[in-house]
N, C-alpha and C positions, 0 to 999 in steps of 0.2 A: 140607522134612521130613528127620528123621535114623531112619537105622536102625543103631543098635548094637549090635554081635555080638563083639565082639570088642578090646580094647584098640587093636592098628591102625587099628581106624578113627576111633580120637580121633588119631592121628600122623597118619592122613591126613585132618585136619579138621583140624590142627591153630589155624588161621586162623580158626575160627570154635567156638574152646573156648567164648568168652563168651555166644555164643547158642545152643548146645549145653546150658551149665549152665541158660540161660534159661530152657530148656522144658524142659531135665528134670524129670520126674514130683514131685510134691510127695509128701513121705515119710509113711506111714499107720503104722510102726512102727520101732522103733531097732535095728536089727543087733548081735548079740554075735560073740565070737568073732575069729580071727585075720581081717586083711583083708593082701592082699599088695599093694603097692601098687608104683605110678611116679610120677617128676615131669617133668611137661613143660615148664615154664617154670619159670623165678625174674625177677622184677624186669622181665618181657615180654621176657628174653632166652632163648635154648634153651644157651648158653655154657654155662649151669652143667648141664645134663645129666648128664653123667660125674661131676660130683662127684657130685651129690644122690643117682645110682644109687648110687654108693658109701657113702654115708653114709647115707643112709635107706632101709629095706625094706618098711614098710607100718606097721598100727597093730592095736590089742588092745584089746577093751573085753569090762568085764565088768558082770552086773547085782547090783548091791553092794546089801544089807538094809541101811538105818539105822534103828536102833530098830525099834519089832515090826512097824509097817505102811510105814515109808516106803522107798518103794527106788529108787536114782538108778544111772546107768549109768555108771562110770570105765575109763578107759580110759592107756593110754601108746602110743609112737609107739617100732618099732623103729631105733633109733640104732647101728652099728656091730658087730651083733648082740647088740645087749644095751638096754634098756628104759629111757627117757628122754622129760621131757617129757608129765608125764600131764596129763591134761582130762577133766571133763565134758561129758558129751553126751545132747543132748535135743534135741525138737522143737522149733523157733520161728522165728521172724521174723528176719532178719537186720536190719531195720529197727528191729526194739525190744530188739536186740544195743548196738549202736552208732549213732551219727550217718551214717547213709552217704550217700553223695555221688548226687545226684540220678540219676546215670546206673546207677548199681547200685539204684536202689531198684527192688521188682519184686514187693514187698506179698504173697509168695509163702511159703509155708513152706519150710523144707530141713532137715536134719540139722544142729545147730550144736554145733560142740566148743570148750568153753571153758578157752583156755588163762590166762584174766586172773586166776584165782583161785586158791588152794593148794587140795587136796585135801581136808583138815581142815575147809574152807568147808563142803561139801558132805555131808560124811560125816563128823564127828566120832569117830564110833565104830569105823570100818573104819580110819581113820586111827592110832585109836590101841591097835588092836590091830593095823596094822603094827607100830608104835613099843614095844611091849611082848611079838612072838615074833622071837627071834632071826634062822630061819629065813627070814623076810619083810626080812630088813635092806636087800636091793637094792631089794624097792620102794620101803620106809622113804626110804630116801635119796631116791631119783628123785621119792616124793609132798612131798619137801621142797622141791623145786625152785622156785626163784622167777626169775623173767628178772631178767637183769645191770642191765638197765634200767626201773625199778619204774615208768616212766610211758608204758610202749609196753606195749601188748596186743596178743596175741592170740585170734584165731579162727578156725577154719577153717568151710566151709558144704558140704556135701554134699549131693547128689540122684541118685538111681539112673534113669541115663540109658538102661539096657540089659541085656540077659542073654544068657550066651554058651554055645555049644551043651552044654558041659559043665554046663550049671545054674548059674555061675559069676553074681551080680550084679553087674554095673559101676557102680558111685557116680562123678562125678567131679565133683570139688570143687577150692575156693576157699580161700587164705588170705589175710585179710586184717590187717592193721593199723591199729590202732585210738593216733591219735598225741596223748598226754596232753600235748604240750608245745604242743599248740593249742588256743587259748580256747574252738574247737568244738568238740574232742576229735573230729576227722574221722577216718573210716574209709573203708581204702583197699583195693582188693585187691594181692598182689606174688606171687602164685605160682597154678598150674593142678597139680592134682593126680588121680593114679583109684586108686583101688582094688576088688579084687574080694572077694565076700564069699558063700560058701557057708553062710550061715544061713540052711536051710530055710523057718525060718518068718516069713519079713520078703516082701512083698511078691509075692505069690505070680499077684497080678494079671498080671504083667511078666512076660511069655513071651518062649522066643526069636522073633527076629525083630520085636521089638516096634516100633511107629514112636512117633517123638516128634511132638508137633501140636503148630503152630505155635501163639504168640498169635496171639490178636484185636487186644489193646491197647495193647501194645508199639511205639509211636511213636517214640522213642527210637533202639533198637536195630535195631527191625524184624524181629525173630529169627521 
């Protein structure tokens, strides 16, 4: 069993992130708002720690109207103190994301932010009133973004694993790679991620000191 209170105590788990996200709580609603984040790994190495502190400081979602009733969550990732790399984000299956690889399946819900698609996809209309107020030109630009390599995806997976005595919610999540240059389109995970998210109204169940319980059916992992 895990008890998370604290970002430390994923640095001192570090060794067992993957059965940590395992049984983190399946998410009942999607967080707004600023999350400040850390990386612990890239590629299952901790090498790149000091970059990644340096380059990346967490992520920003907002809950965006499309048209009169439909409303989707967007968000960007802070880059160098300035806003890069936006995604959607919603509840689902990382299973009916991607092809994932037998050992990551886990039939579970999580937070899934979609970085495989433009912005435009999603929101037509938020989109194009970036592209028509001047004002909005940095997001404009950054909702343009499309990855260097149009046949690799991403996605990251999140699940609030913990709360910290400040009221503070700990997510810590997954990104994965989703690689179009293979005939199964395999999805892989390559990085461990947390951030913290003081949006009152997400998750209110998850108190401090909360434990995580194990699976039952986790044969696999064993988490």
């Amino acid at each position: 069993m895990y008890n998370i209170t604290k970002i430390q105590d994923l640095w001192d788990n570090i060794d067992d992130l993957e059965c940590i996200y395992r049984v983190g709580e399946e998410p009942t609603s999607i967080l707004v708002g600023p999350m400040v984040g850390v990386c612990f790994t890239v590629g299952n190495s901790y090498a790149a720690n000091p970059v990644a502190k340096a380059i990346w400081t967490g992520k920003y979602t907002m809950n965006v109207t499309c048209g009169e009733k439909k409303k989707v969550h967007l968000g960007w990732n802070g880059v160098f103190g300035d806003i890069a790399f936006p995604y959607a984000m919603f509840i689902g299956k990382l299973n009916d994301v991607g092809n994932m690889h037998p050992v990551w399946k886990d039939n579970r819900s999580t937070i899934v932010l979609d970085y495989s698609r433009p912005m435009s996809h999603y929101c037509p209309n938020y989109y194009e009133m970036l592209n028509s107020d001047n004002e909005q030109m940095k997001f404009k630009r950054s909702a343009d973004y499309q990855m260097i390599a149009p046949f690799i995806f991403v996605i990251d997976g999140m699940r609030p694993v913990g709360r910290q005595k400040d009221g503070g919610l700990i997510y810590l999540g997954q990104t994965y790679v989703r690689d179009g240059y293979r005939s199964d389109v395999l999805t892989y995970p390559v990085a461990f991620f947390a951030v913290i998210s003081y949006d009152k109204n997400v998750e209110k169940h998850i108190k401090y000191g909360h434990t995580l319980t194990p699976l039952v059916n986790d044969i696999i992992l064993k988490c």
